[in-house]
C-alpha positions in Angstrom: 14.9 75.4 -47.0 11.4 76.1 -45.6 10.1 74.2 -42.7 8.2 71.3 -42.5 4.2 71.8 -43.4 1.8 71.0 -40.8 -0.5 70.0 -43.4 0.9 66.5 -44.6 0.6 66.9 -48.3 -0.1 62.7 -47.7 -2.9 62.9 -45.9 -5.7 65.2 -44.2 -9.2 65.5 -45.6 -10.8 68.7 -46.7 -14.2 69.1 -46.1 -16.0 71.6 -48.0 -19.4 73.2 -47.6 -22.0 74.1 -50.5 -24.6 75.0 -48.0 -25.9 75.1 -44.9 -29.0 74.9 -45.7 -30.6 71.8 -45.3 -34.0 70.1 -46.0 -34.6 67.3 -43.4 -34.9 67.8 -40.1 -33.1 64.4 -38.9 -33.6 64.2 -34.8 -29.7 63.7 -34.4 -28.7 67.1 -35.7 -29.8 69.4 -33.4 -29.1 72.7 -36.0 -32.1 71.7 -38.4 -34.0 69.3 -36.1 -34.7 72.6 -33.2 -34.5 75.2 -36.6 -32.0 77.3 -35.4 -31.7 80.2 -37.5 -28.0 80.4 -38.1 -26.0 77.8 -37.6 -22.3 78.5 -37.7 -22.8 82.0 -35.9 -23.1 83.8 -40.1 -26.1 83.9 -42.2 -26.6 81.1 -43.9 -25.6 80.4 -47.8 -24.2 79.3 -50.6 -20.3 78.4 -51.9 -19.3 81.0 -54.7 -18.0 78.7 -57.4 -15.6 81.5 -58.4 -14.6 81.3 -55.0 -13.9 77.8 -55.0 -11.8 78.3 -58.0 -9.8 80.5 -56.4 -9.3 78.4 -53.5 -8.5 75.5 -55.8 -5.9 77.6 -57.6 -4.3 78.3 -54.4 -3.9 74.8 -53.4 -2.7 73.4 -57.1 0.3 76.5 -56.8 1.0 75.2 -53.2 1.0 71.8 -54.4 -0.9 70.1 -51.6 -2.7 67.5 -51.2 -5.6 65.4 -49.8 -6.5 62.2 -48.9 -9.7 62.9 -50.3 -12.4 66.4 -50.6 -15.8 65.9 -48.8 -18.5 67.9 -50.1 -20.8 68.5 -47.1 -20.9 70.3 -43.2 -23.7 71.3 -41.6 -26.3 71.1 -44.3 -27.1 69.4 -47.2 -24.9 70.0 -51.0 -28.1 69.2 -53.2 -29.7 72.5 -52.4 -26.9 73.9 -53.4 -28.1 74.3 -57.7 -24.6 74.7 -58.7 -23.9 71.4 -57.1 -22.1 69.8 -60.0 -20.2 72.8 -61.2 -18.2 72.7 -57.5 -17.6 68.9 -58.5 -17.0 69.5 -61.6 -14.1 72.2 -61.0 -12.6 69.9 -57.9 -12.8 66.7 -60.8 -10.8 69.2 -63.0 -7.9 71.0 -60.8 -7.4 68.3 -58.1 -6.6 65.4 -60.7 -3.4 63.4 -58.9 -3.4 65.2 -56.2 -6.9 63.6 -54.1 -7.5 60.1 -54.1 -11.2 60.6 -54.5 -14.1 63.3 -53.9 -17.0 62.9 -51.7 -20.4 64.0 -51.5 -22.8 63.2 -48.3 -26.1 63.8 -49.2 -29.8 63.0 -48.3 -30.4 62.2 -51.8 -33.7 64.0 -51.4 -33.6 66.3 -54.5 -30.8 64.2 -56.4 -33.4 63.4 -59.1 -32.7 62.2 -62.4 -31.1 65.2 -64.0 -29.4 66.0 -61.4 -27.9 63.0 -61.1 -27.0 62.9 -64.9 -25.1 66.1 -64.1 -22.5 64.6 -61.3 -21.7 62.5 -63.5 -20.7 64.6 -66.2 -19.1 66.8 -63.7 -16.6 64.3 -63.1 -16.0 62.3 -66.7 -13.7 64.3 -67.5 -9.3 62.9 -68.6 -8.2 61.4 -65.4 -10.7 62.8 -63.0 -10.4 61.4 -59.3 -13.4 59.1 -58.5 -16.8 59.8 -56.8 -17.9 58.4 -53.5 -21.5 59.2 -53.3 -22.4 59.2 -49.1 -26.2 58.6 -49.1 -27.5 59.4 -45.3 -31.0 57.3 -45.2 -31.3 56.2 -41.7 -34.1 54.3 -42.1 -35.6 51.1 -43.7 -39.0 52.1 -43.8 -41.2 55.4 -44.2 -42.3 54.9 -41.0 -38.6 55.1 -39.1 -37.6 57.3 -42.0 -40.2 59.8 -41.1 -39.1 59.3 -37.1 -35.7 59.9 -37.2 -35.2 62.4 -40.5 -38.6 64.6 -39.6 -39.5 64.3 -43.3 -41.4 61.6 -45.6 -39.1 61.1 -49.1 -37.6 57.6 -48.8 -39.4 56.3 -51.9 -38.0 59.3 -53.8 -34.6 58.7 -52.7 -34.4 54.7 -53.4 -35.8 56.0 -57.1 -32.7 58.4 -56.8 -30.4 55.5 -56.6 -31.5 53.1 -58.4 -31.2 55.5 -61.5 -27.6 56.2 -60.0 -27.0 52.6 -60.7 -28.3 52.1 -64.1 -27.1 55.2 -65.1 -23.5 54.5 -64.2 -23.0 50.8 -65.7 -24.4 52.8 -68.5 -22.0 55.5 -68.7 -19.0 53.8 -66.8 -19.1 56.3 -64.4 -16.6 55.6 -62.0 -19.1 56.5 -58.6 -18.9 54.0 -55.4 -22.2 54.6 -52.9 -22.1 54.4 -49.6 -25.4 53.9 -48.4 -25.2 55.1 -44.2 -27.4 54.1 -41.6 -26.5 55.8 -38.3 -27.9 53.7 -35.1 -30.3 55.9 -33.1 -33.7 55.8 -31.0 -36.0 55.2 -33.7 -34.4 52.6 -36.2 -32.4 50.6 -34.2 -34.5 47.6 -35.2 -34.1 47.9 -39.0 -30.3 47.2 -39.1 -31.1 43.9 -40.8 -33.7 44.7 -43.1 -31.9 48.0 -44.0 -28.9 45.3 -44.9 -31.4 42.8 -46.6 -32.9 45.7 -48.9 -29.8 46.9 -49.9 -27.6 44.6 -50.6 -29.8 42.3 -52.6 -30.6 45.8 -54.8 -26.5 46.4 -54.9 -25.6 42.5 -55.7 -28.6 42.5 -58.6 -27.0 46.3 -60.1 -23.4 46.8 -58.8 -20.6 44.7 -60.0 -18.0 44.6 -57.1 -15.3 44.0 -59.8 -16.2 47.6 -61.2 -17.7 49.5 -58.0 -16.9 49.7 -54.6 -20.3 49.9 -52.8 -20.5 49.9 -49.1 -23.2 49.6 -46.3 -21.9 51.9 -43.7 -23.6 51.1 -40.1 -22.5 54.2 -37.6 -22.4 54.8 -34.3 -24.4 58.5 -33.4 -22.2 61.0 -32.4 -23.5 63.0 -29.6 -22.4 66.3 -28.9 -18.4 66.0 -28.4 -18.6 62.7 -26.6 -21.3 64.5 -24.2 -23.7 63.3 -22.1 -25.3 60.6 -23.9 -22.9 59.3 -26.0 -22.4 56.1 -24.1 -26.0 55.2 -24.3 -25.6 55.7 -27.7 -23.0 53.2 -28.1 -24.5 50.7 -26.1 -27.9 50.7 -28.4 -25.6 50.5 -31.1 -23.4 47.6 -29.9 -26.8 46.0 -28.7 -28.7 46.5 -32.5 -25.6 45.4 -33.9 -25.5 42.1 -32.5 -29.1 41.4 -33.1 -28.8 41.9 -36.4 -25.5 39.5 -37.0 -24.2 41.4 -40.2 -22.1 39.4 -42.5 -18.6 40.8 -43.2 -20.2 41.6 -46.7 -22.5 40.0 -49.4 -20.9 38.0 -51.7 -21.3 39.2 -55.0 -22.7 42.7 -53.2 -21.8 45.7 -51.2 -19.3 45.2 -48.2 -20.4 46.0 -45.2 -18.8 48.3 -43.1 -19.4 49.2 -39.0 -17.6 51.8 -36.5 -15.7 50.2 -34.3 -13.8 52.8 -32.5 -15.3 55.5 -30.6 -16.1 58.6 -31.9 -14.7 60.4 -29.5 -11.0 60.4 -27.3 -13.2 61.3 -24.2 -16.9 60.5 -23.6 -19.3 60.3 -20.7 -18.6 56.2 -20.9 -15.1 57.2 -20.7 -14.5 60.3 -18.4 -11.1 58.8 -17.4 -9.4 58.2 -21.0 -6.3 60.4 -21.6 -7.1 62.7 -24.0 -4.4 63.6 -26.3 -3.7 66.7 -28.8 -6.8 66.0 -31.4 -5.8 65.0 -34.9 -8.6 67.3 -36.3 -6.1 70.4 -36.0 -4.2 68.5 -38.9 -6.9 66.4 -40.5 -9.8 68.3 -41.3 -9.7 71.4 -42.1 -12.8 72.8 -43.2 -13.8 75.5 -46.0 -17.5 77.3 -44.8 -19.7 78.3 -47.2 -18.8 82.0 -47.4 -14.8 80.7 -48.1 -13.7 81.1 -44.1 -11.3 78.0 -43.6 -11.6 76.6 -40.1 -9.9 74.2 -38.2 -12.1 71.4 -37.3 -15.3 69.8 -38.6 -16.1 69.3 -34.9 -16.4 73.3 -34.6 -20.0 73.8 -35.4 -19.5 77.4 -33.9 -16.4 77.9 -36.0 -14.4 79.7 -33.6 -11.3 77.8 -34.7 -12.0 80.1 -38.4 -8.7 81.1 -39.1 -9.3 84.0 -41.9 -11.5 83.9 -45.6 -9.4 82.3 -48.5 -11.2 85.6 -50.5 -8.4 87.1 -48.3 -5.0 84.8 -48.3 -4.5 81.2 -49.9 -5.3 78.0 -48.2 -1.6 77.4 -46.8 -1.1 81.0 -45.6 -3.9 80.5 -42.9 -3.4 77.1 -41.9 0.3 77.5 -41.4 -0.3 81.1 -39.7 0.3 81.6 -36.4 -3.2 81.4 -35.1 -3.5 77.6 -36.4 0.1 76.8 -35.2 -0.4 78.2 -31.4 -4.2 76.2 -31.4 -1.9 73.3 -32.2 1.5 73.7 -29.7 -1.4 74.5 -27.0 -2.9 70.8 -28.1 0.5 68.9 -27.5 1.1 71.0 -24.2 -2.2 69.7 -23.0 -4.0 72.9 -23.2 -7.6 72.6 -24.7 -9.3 75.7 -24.4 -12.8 77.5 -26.2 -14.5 75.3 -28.5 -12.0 72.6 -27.9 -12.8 72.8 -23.6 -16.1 71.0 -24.6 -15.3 68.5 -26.9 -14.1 65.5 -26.5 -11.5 65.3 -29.2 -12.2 63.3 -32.2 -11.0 59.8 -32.3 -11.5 58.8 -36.5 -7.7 60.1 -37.5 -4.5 59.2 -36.1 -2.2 62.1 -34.9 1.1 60.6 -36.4 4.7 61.9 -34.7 6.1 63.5 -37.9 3.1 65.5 -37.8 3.8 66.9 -34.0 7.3 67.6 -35.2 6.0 69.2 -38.1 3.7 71.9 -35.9 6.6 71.9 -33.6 9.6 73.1 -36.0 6.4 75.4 -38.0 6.0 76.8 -34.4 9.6 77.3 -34.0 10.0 79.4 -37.4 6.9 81.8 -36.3 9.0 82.4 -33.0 6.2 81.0 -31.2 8.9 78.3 -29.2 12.4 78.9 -28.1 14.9 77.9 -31.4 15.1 79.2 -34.2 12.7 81.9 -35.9 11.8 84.1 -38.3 13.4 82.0 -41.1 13.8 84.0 -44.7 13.5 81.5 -46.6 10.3 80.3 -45.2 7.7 79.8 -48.1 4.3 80.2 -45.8 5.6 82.7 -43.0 
């Protein structure tokens, strides 16, 4: 009998990366807002789709499985031409075994066609559904141009309001999110950023058919770093000014982040920080098929090995992925965990600790029992 996975084939949330590439320059993403020339410490790139496959292949023989797959890292998946295929094949292989995929885009060169093409992608016999994340920040050009270094927010709203029409049309079954992260720059358009929307979404959706959401975020700053408690004190302040309704009836519901984004922050520099549920939750596939550990990693020095090399369950039950998390539950956070602050959107739930323990156990990497034979992953 093999051990218990670390990996809860219940849960978790695989994010994966088309490109890193990206086409905005949004002020609170300091990779493309300063230009840096590589981000994750690799040239920069595309997702093989023939990798993809394999990796998919690897996961459906493993039989695990995901709360849902998020198509987006550290740049933006419509540059990526073969955008659709990736869907397409994840619409295809993962069927009853993700509750839904995910795209988080700028909707900058989503036009028409491509548009069209998603949702081909993904009417296929018993595909999962499609969350389409739009990023847009901004009410008007003005703020849109401020806090996304770039002037398209007339193309995107023509973006989605062809999405709309085109899904009623087709019965496509896509839910938007529409995202407006609170920062210096557009703190003041909350409301009309609501107002816009949601008379658009209550005039073209059909909340019977869709689930549409306006998504109002708290900016993340640098691992709960210095500056992430002004940042949730404009957003608590904009918030209240702008006295959201729970939703719009007939519309969109309207969604806010209550939590923090971090365990620790520089508001908080006292809060007990325990083991971070992103060892479990999110692993993350790179562009060139290296899985890492954490979508927190921009660096990705928690890459545990290319899936060109071993299959998805080999690396993130290995030992290098079990010892990262037994040094999380002894209280050890060390490299690119030393700086962060650990994330606080999962929970860390105890059969998963056991789960890493008992893993840990059958690699010999804590006293009890090891090196099991019948282990599966080992």
């Amino acid at each position: 009998m093999s051990s218990p996975l670390s990996q809860p084939r219940w849960g978790g949330v695989l994010q994966v990366e088309p490109t890193d590439h990206c086409n905005l320059a949004c002020r609170m993403c300091a990779p493309h807002h300063e230009g840096w020339a590589t981000v994750h410490g690799v040239p920069k790139g595309f997702l093989d789709p023939e990798l993809w496959a394999v990796a998919l292949d690897g996961m459906v023989a493993d039989d695990l499985r995901f709360d849902h797959v998020i198509f987006q890292w550290l740049g933006d998946p419509s540059l990526h031409p073969r955008l659709h295929e990736l869907v397409g094949l994840a619409a295809r292989r993962l069927a009853g075994r993700v509750g839904y995929l995910r795209i988080d885009t700028n909707g900058v060169l989503l036009d028409e066609g491509r548009m069209d093409a998603l949702l081909d992608a993904i009417l296929v016999p018993d595909a999962p559904p499609l969350l389409l994340v739009l990023t847009l920040d901004a009410h008007s050009p003005e703020a849109y141009l401020r806090v996304k270094g770039r002037d398209h927010l007339l193309r995107v709203r023509r973006h989605v309001r062809h999405l709309v029409r085109r899904r009623r049309a087709r019965g496509a079954r896509v839910n938007l999110q529409l995202q407006f992260v609170v920062q210096e720059g557009n703190c003041d358009e909350v409301r009309p950023f609501f107002d816009y929307w949601s008379d658009l979404l209550r005039c073209q959706g059909d909340p019977a058919r869709w689930h549409d959401e306006l998504m109002f975020k708290r900016l993340s700053v640098g691992g709960g770093g210095p500056g992430q408690a002004e940042a949730d004190a404009r957003y608590e302040r904009a918030l209240r000014a702008a006295d959201l309704p729970v939703s719009a009836p007939g519309g969109p519901v309207v969604g806010t982040w209550e939590r923090r984004p971090w365990q620790v922050d520089d508001g908080h520099p006292e809060a007990a920080r325990g083991a971070c549920p992103g060892l479990w939750l999110t692993p993350v596939i790179r562009h060139d098929g290296e899985l890492i550990m954490c979508c927190a990693d921009l660096g990705s020095e928690t890459a545990l090995g290319s899936l060109r090399e071993a299959s998805f369950s080999a690396l993130w039950e290995g030992a290098a992925a079990t010892a990262r998390r037994l040094a999380h539950l002894d209280g050890r956070f060390e490299g690119a965990c030393a700086g962060c602050g650990g994330i606080n959107w999962y929970e860390l739930r105890p059969g998963m600790v056991e789960a890493a323990r008992d893993r840990g156990r059958a690699l010999g990497l804590l006293p009890g029992l090891s090196g099991r034979d019948d282990d599966e992953h080992a």
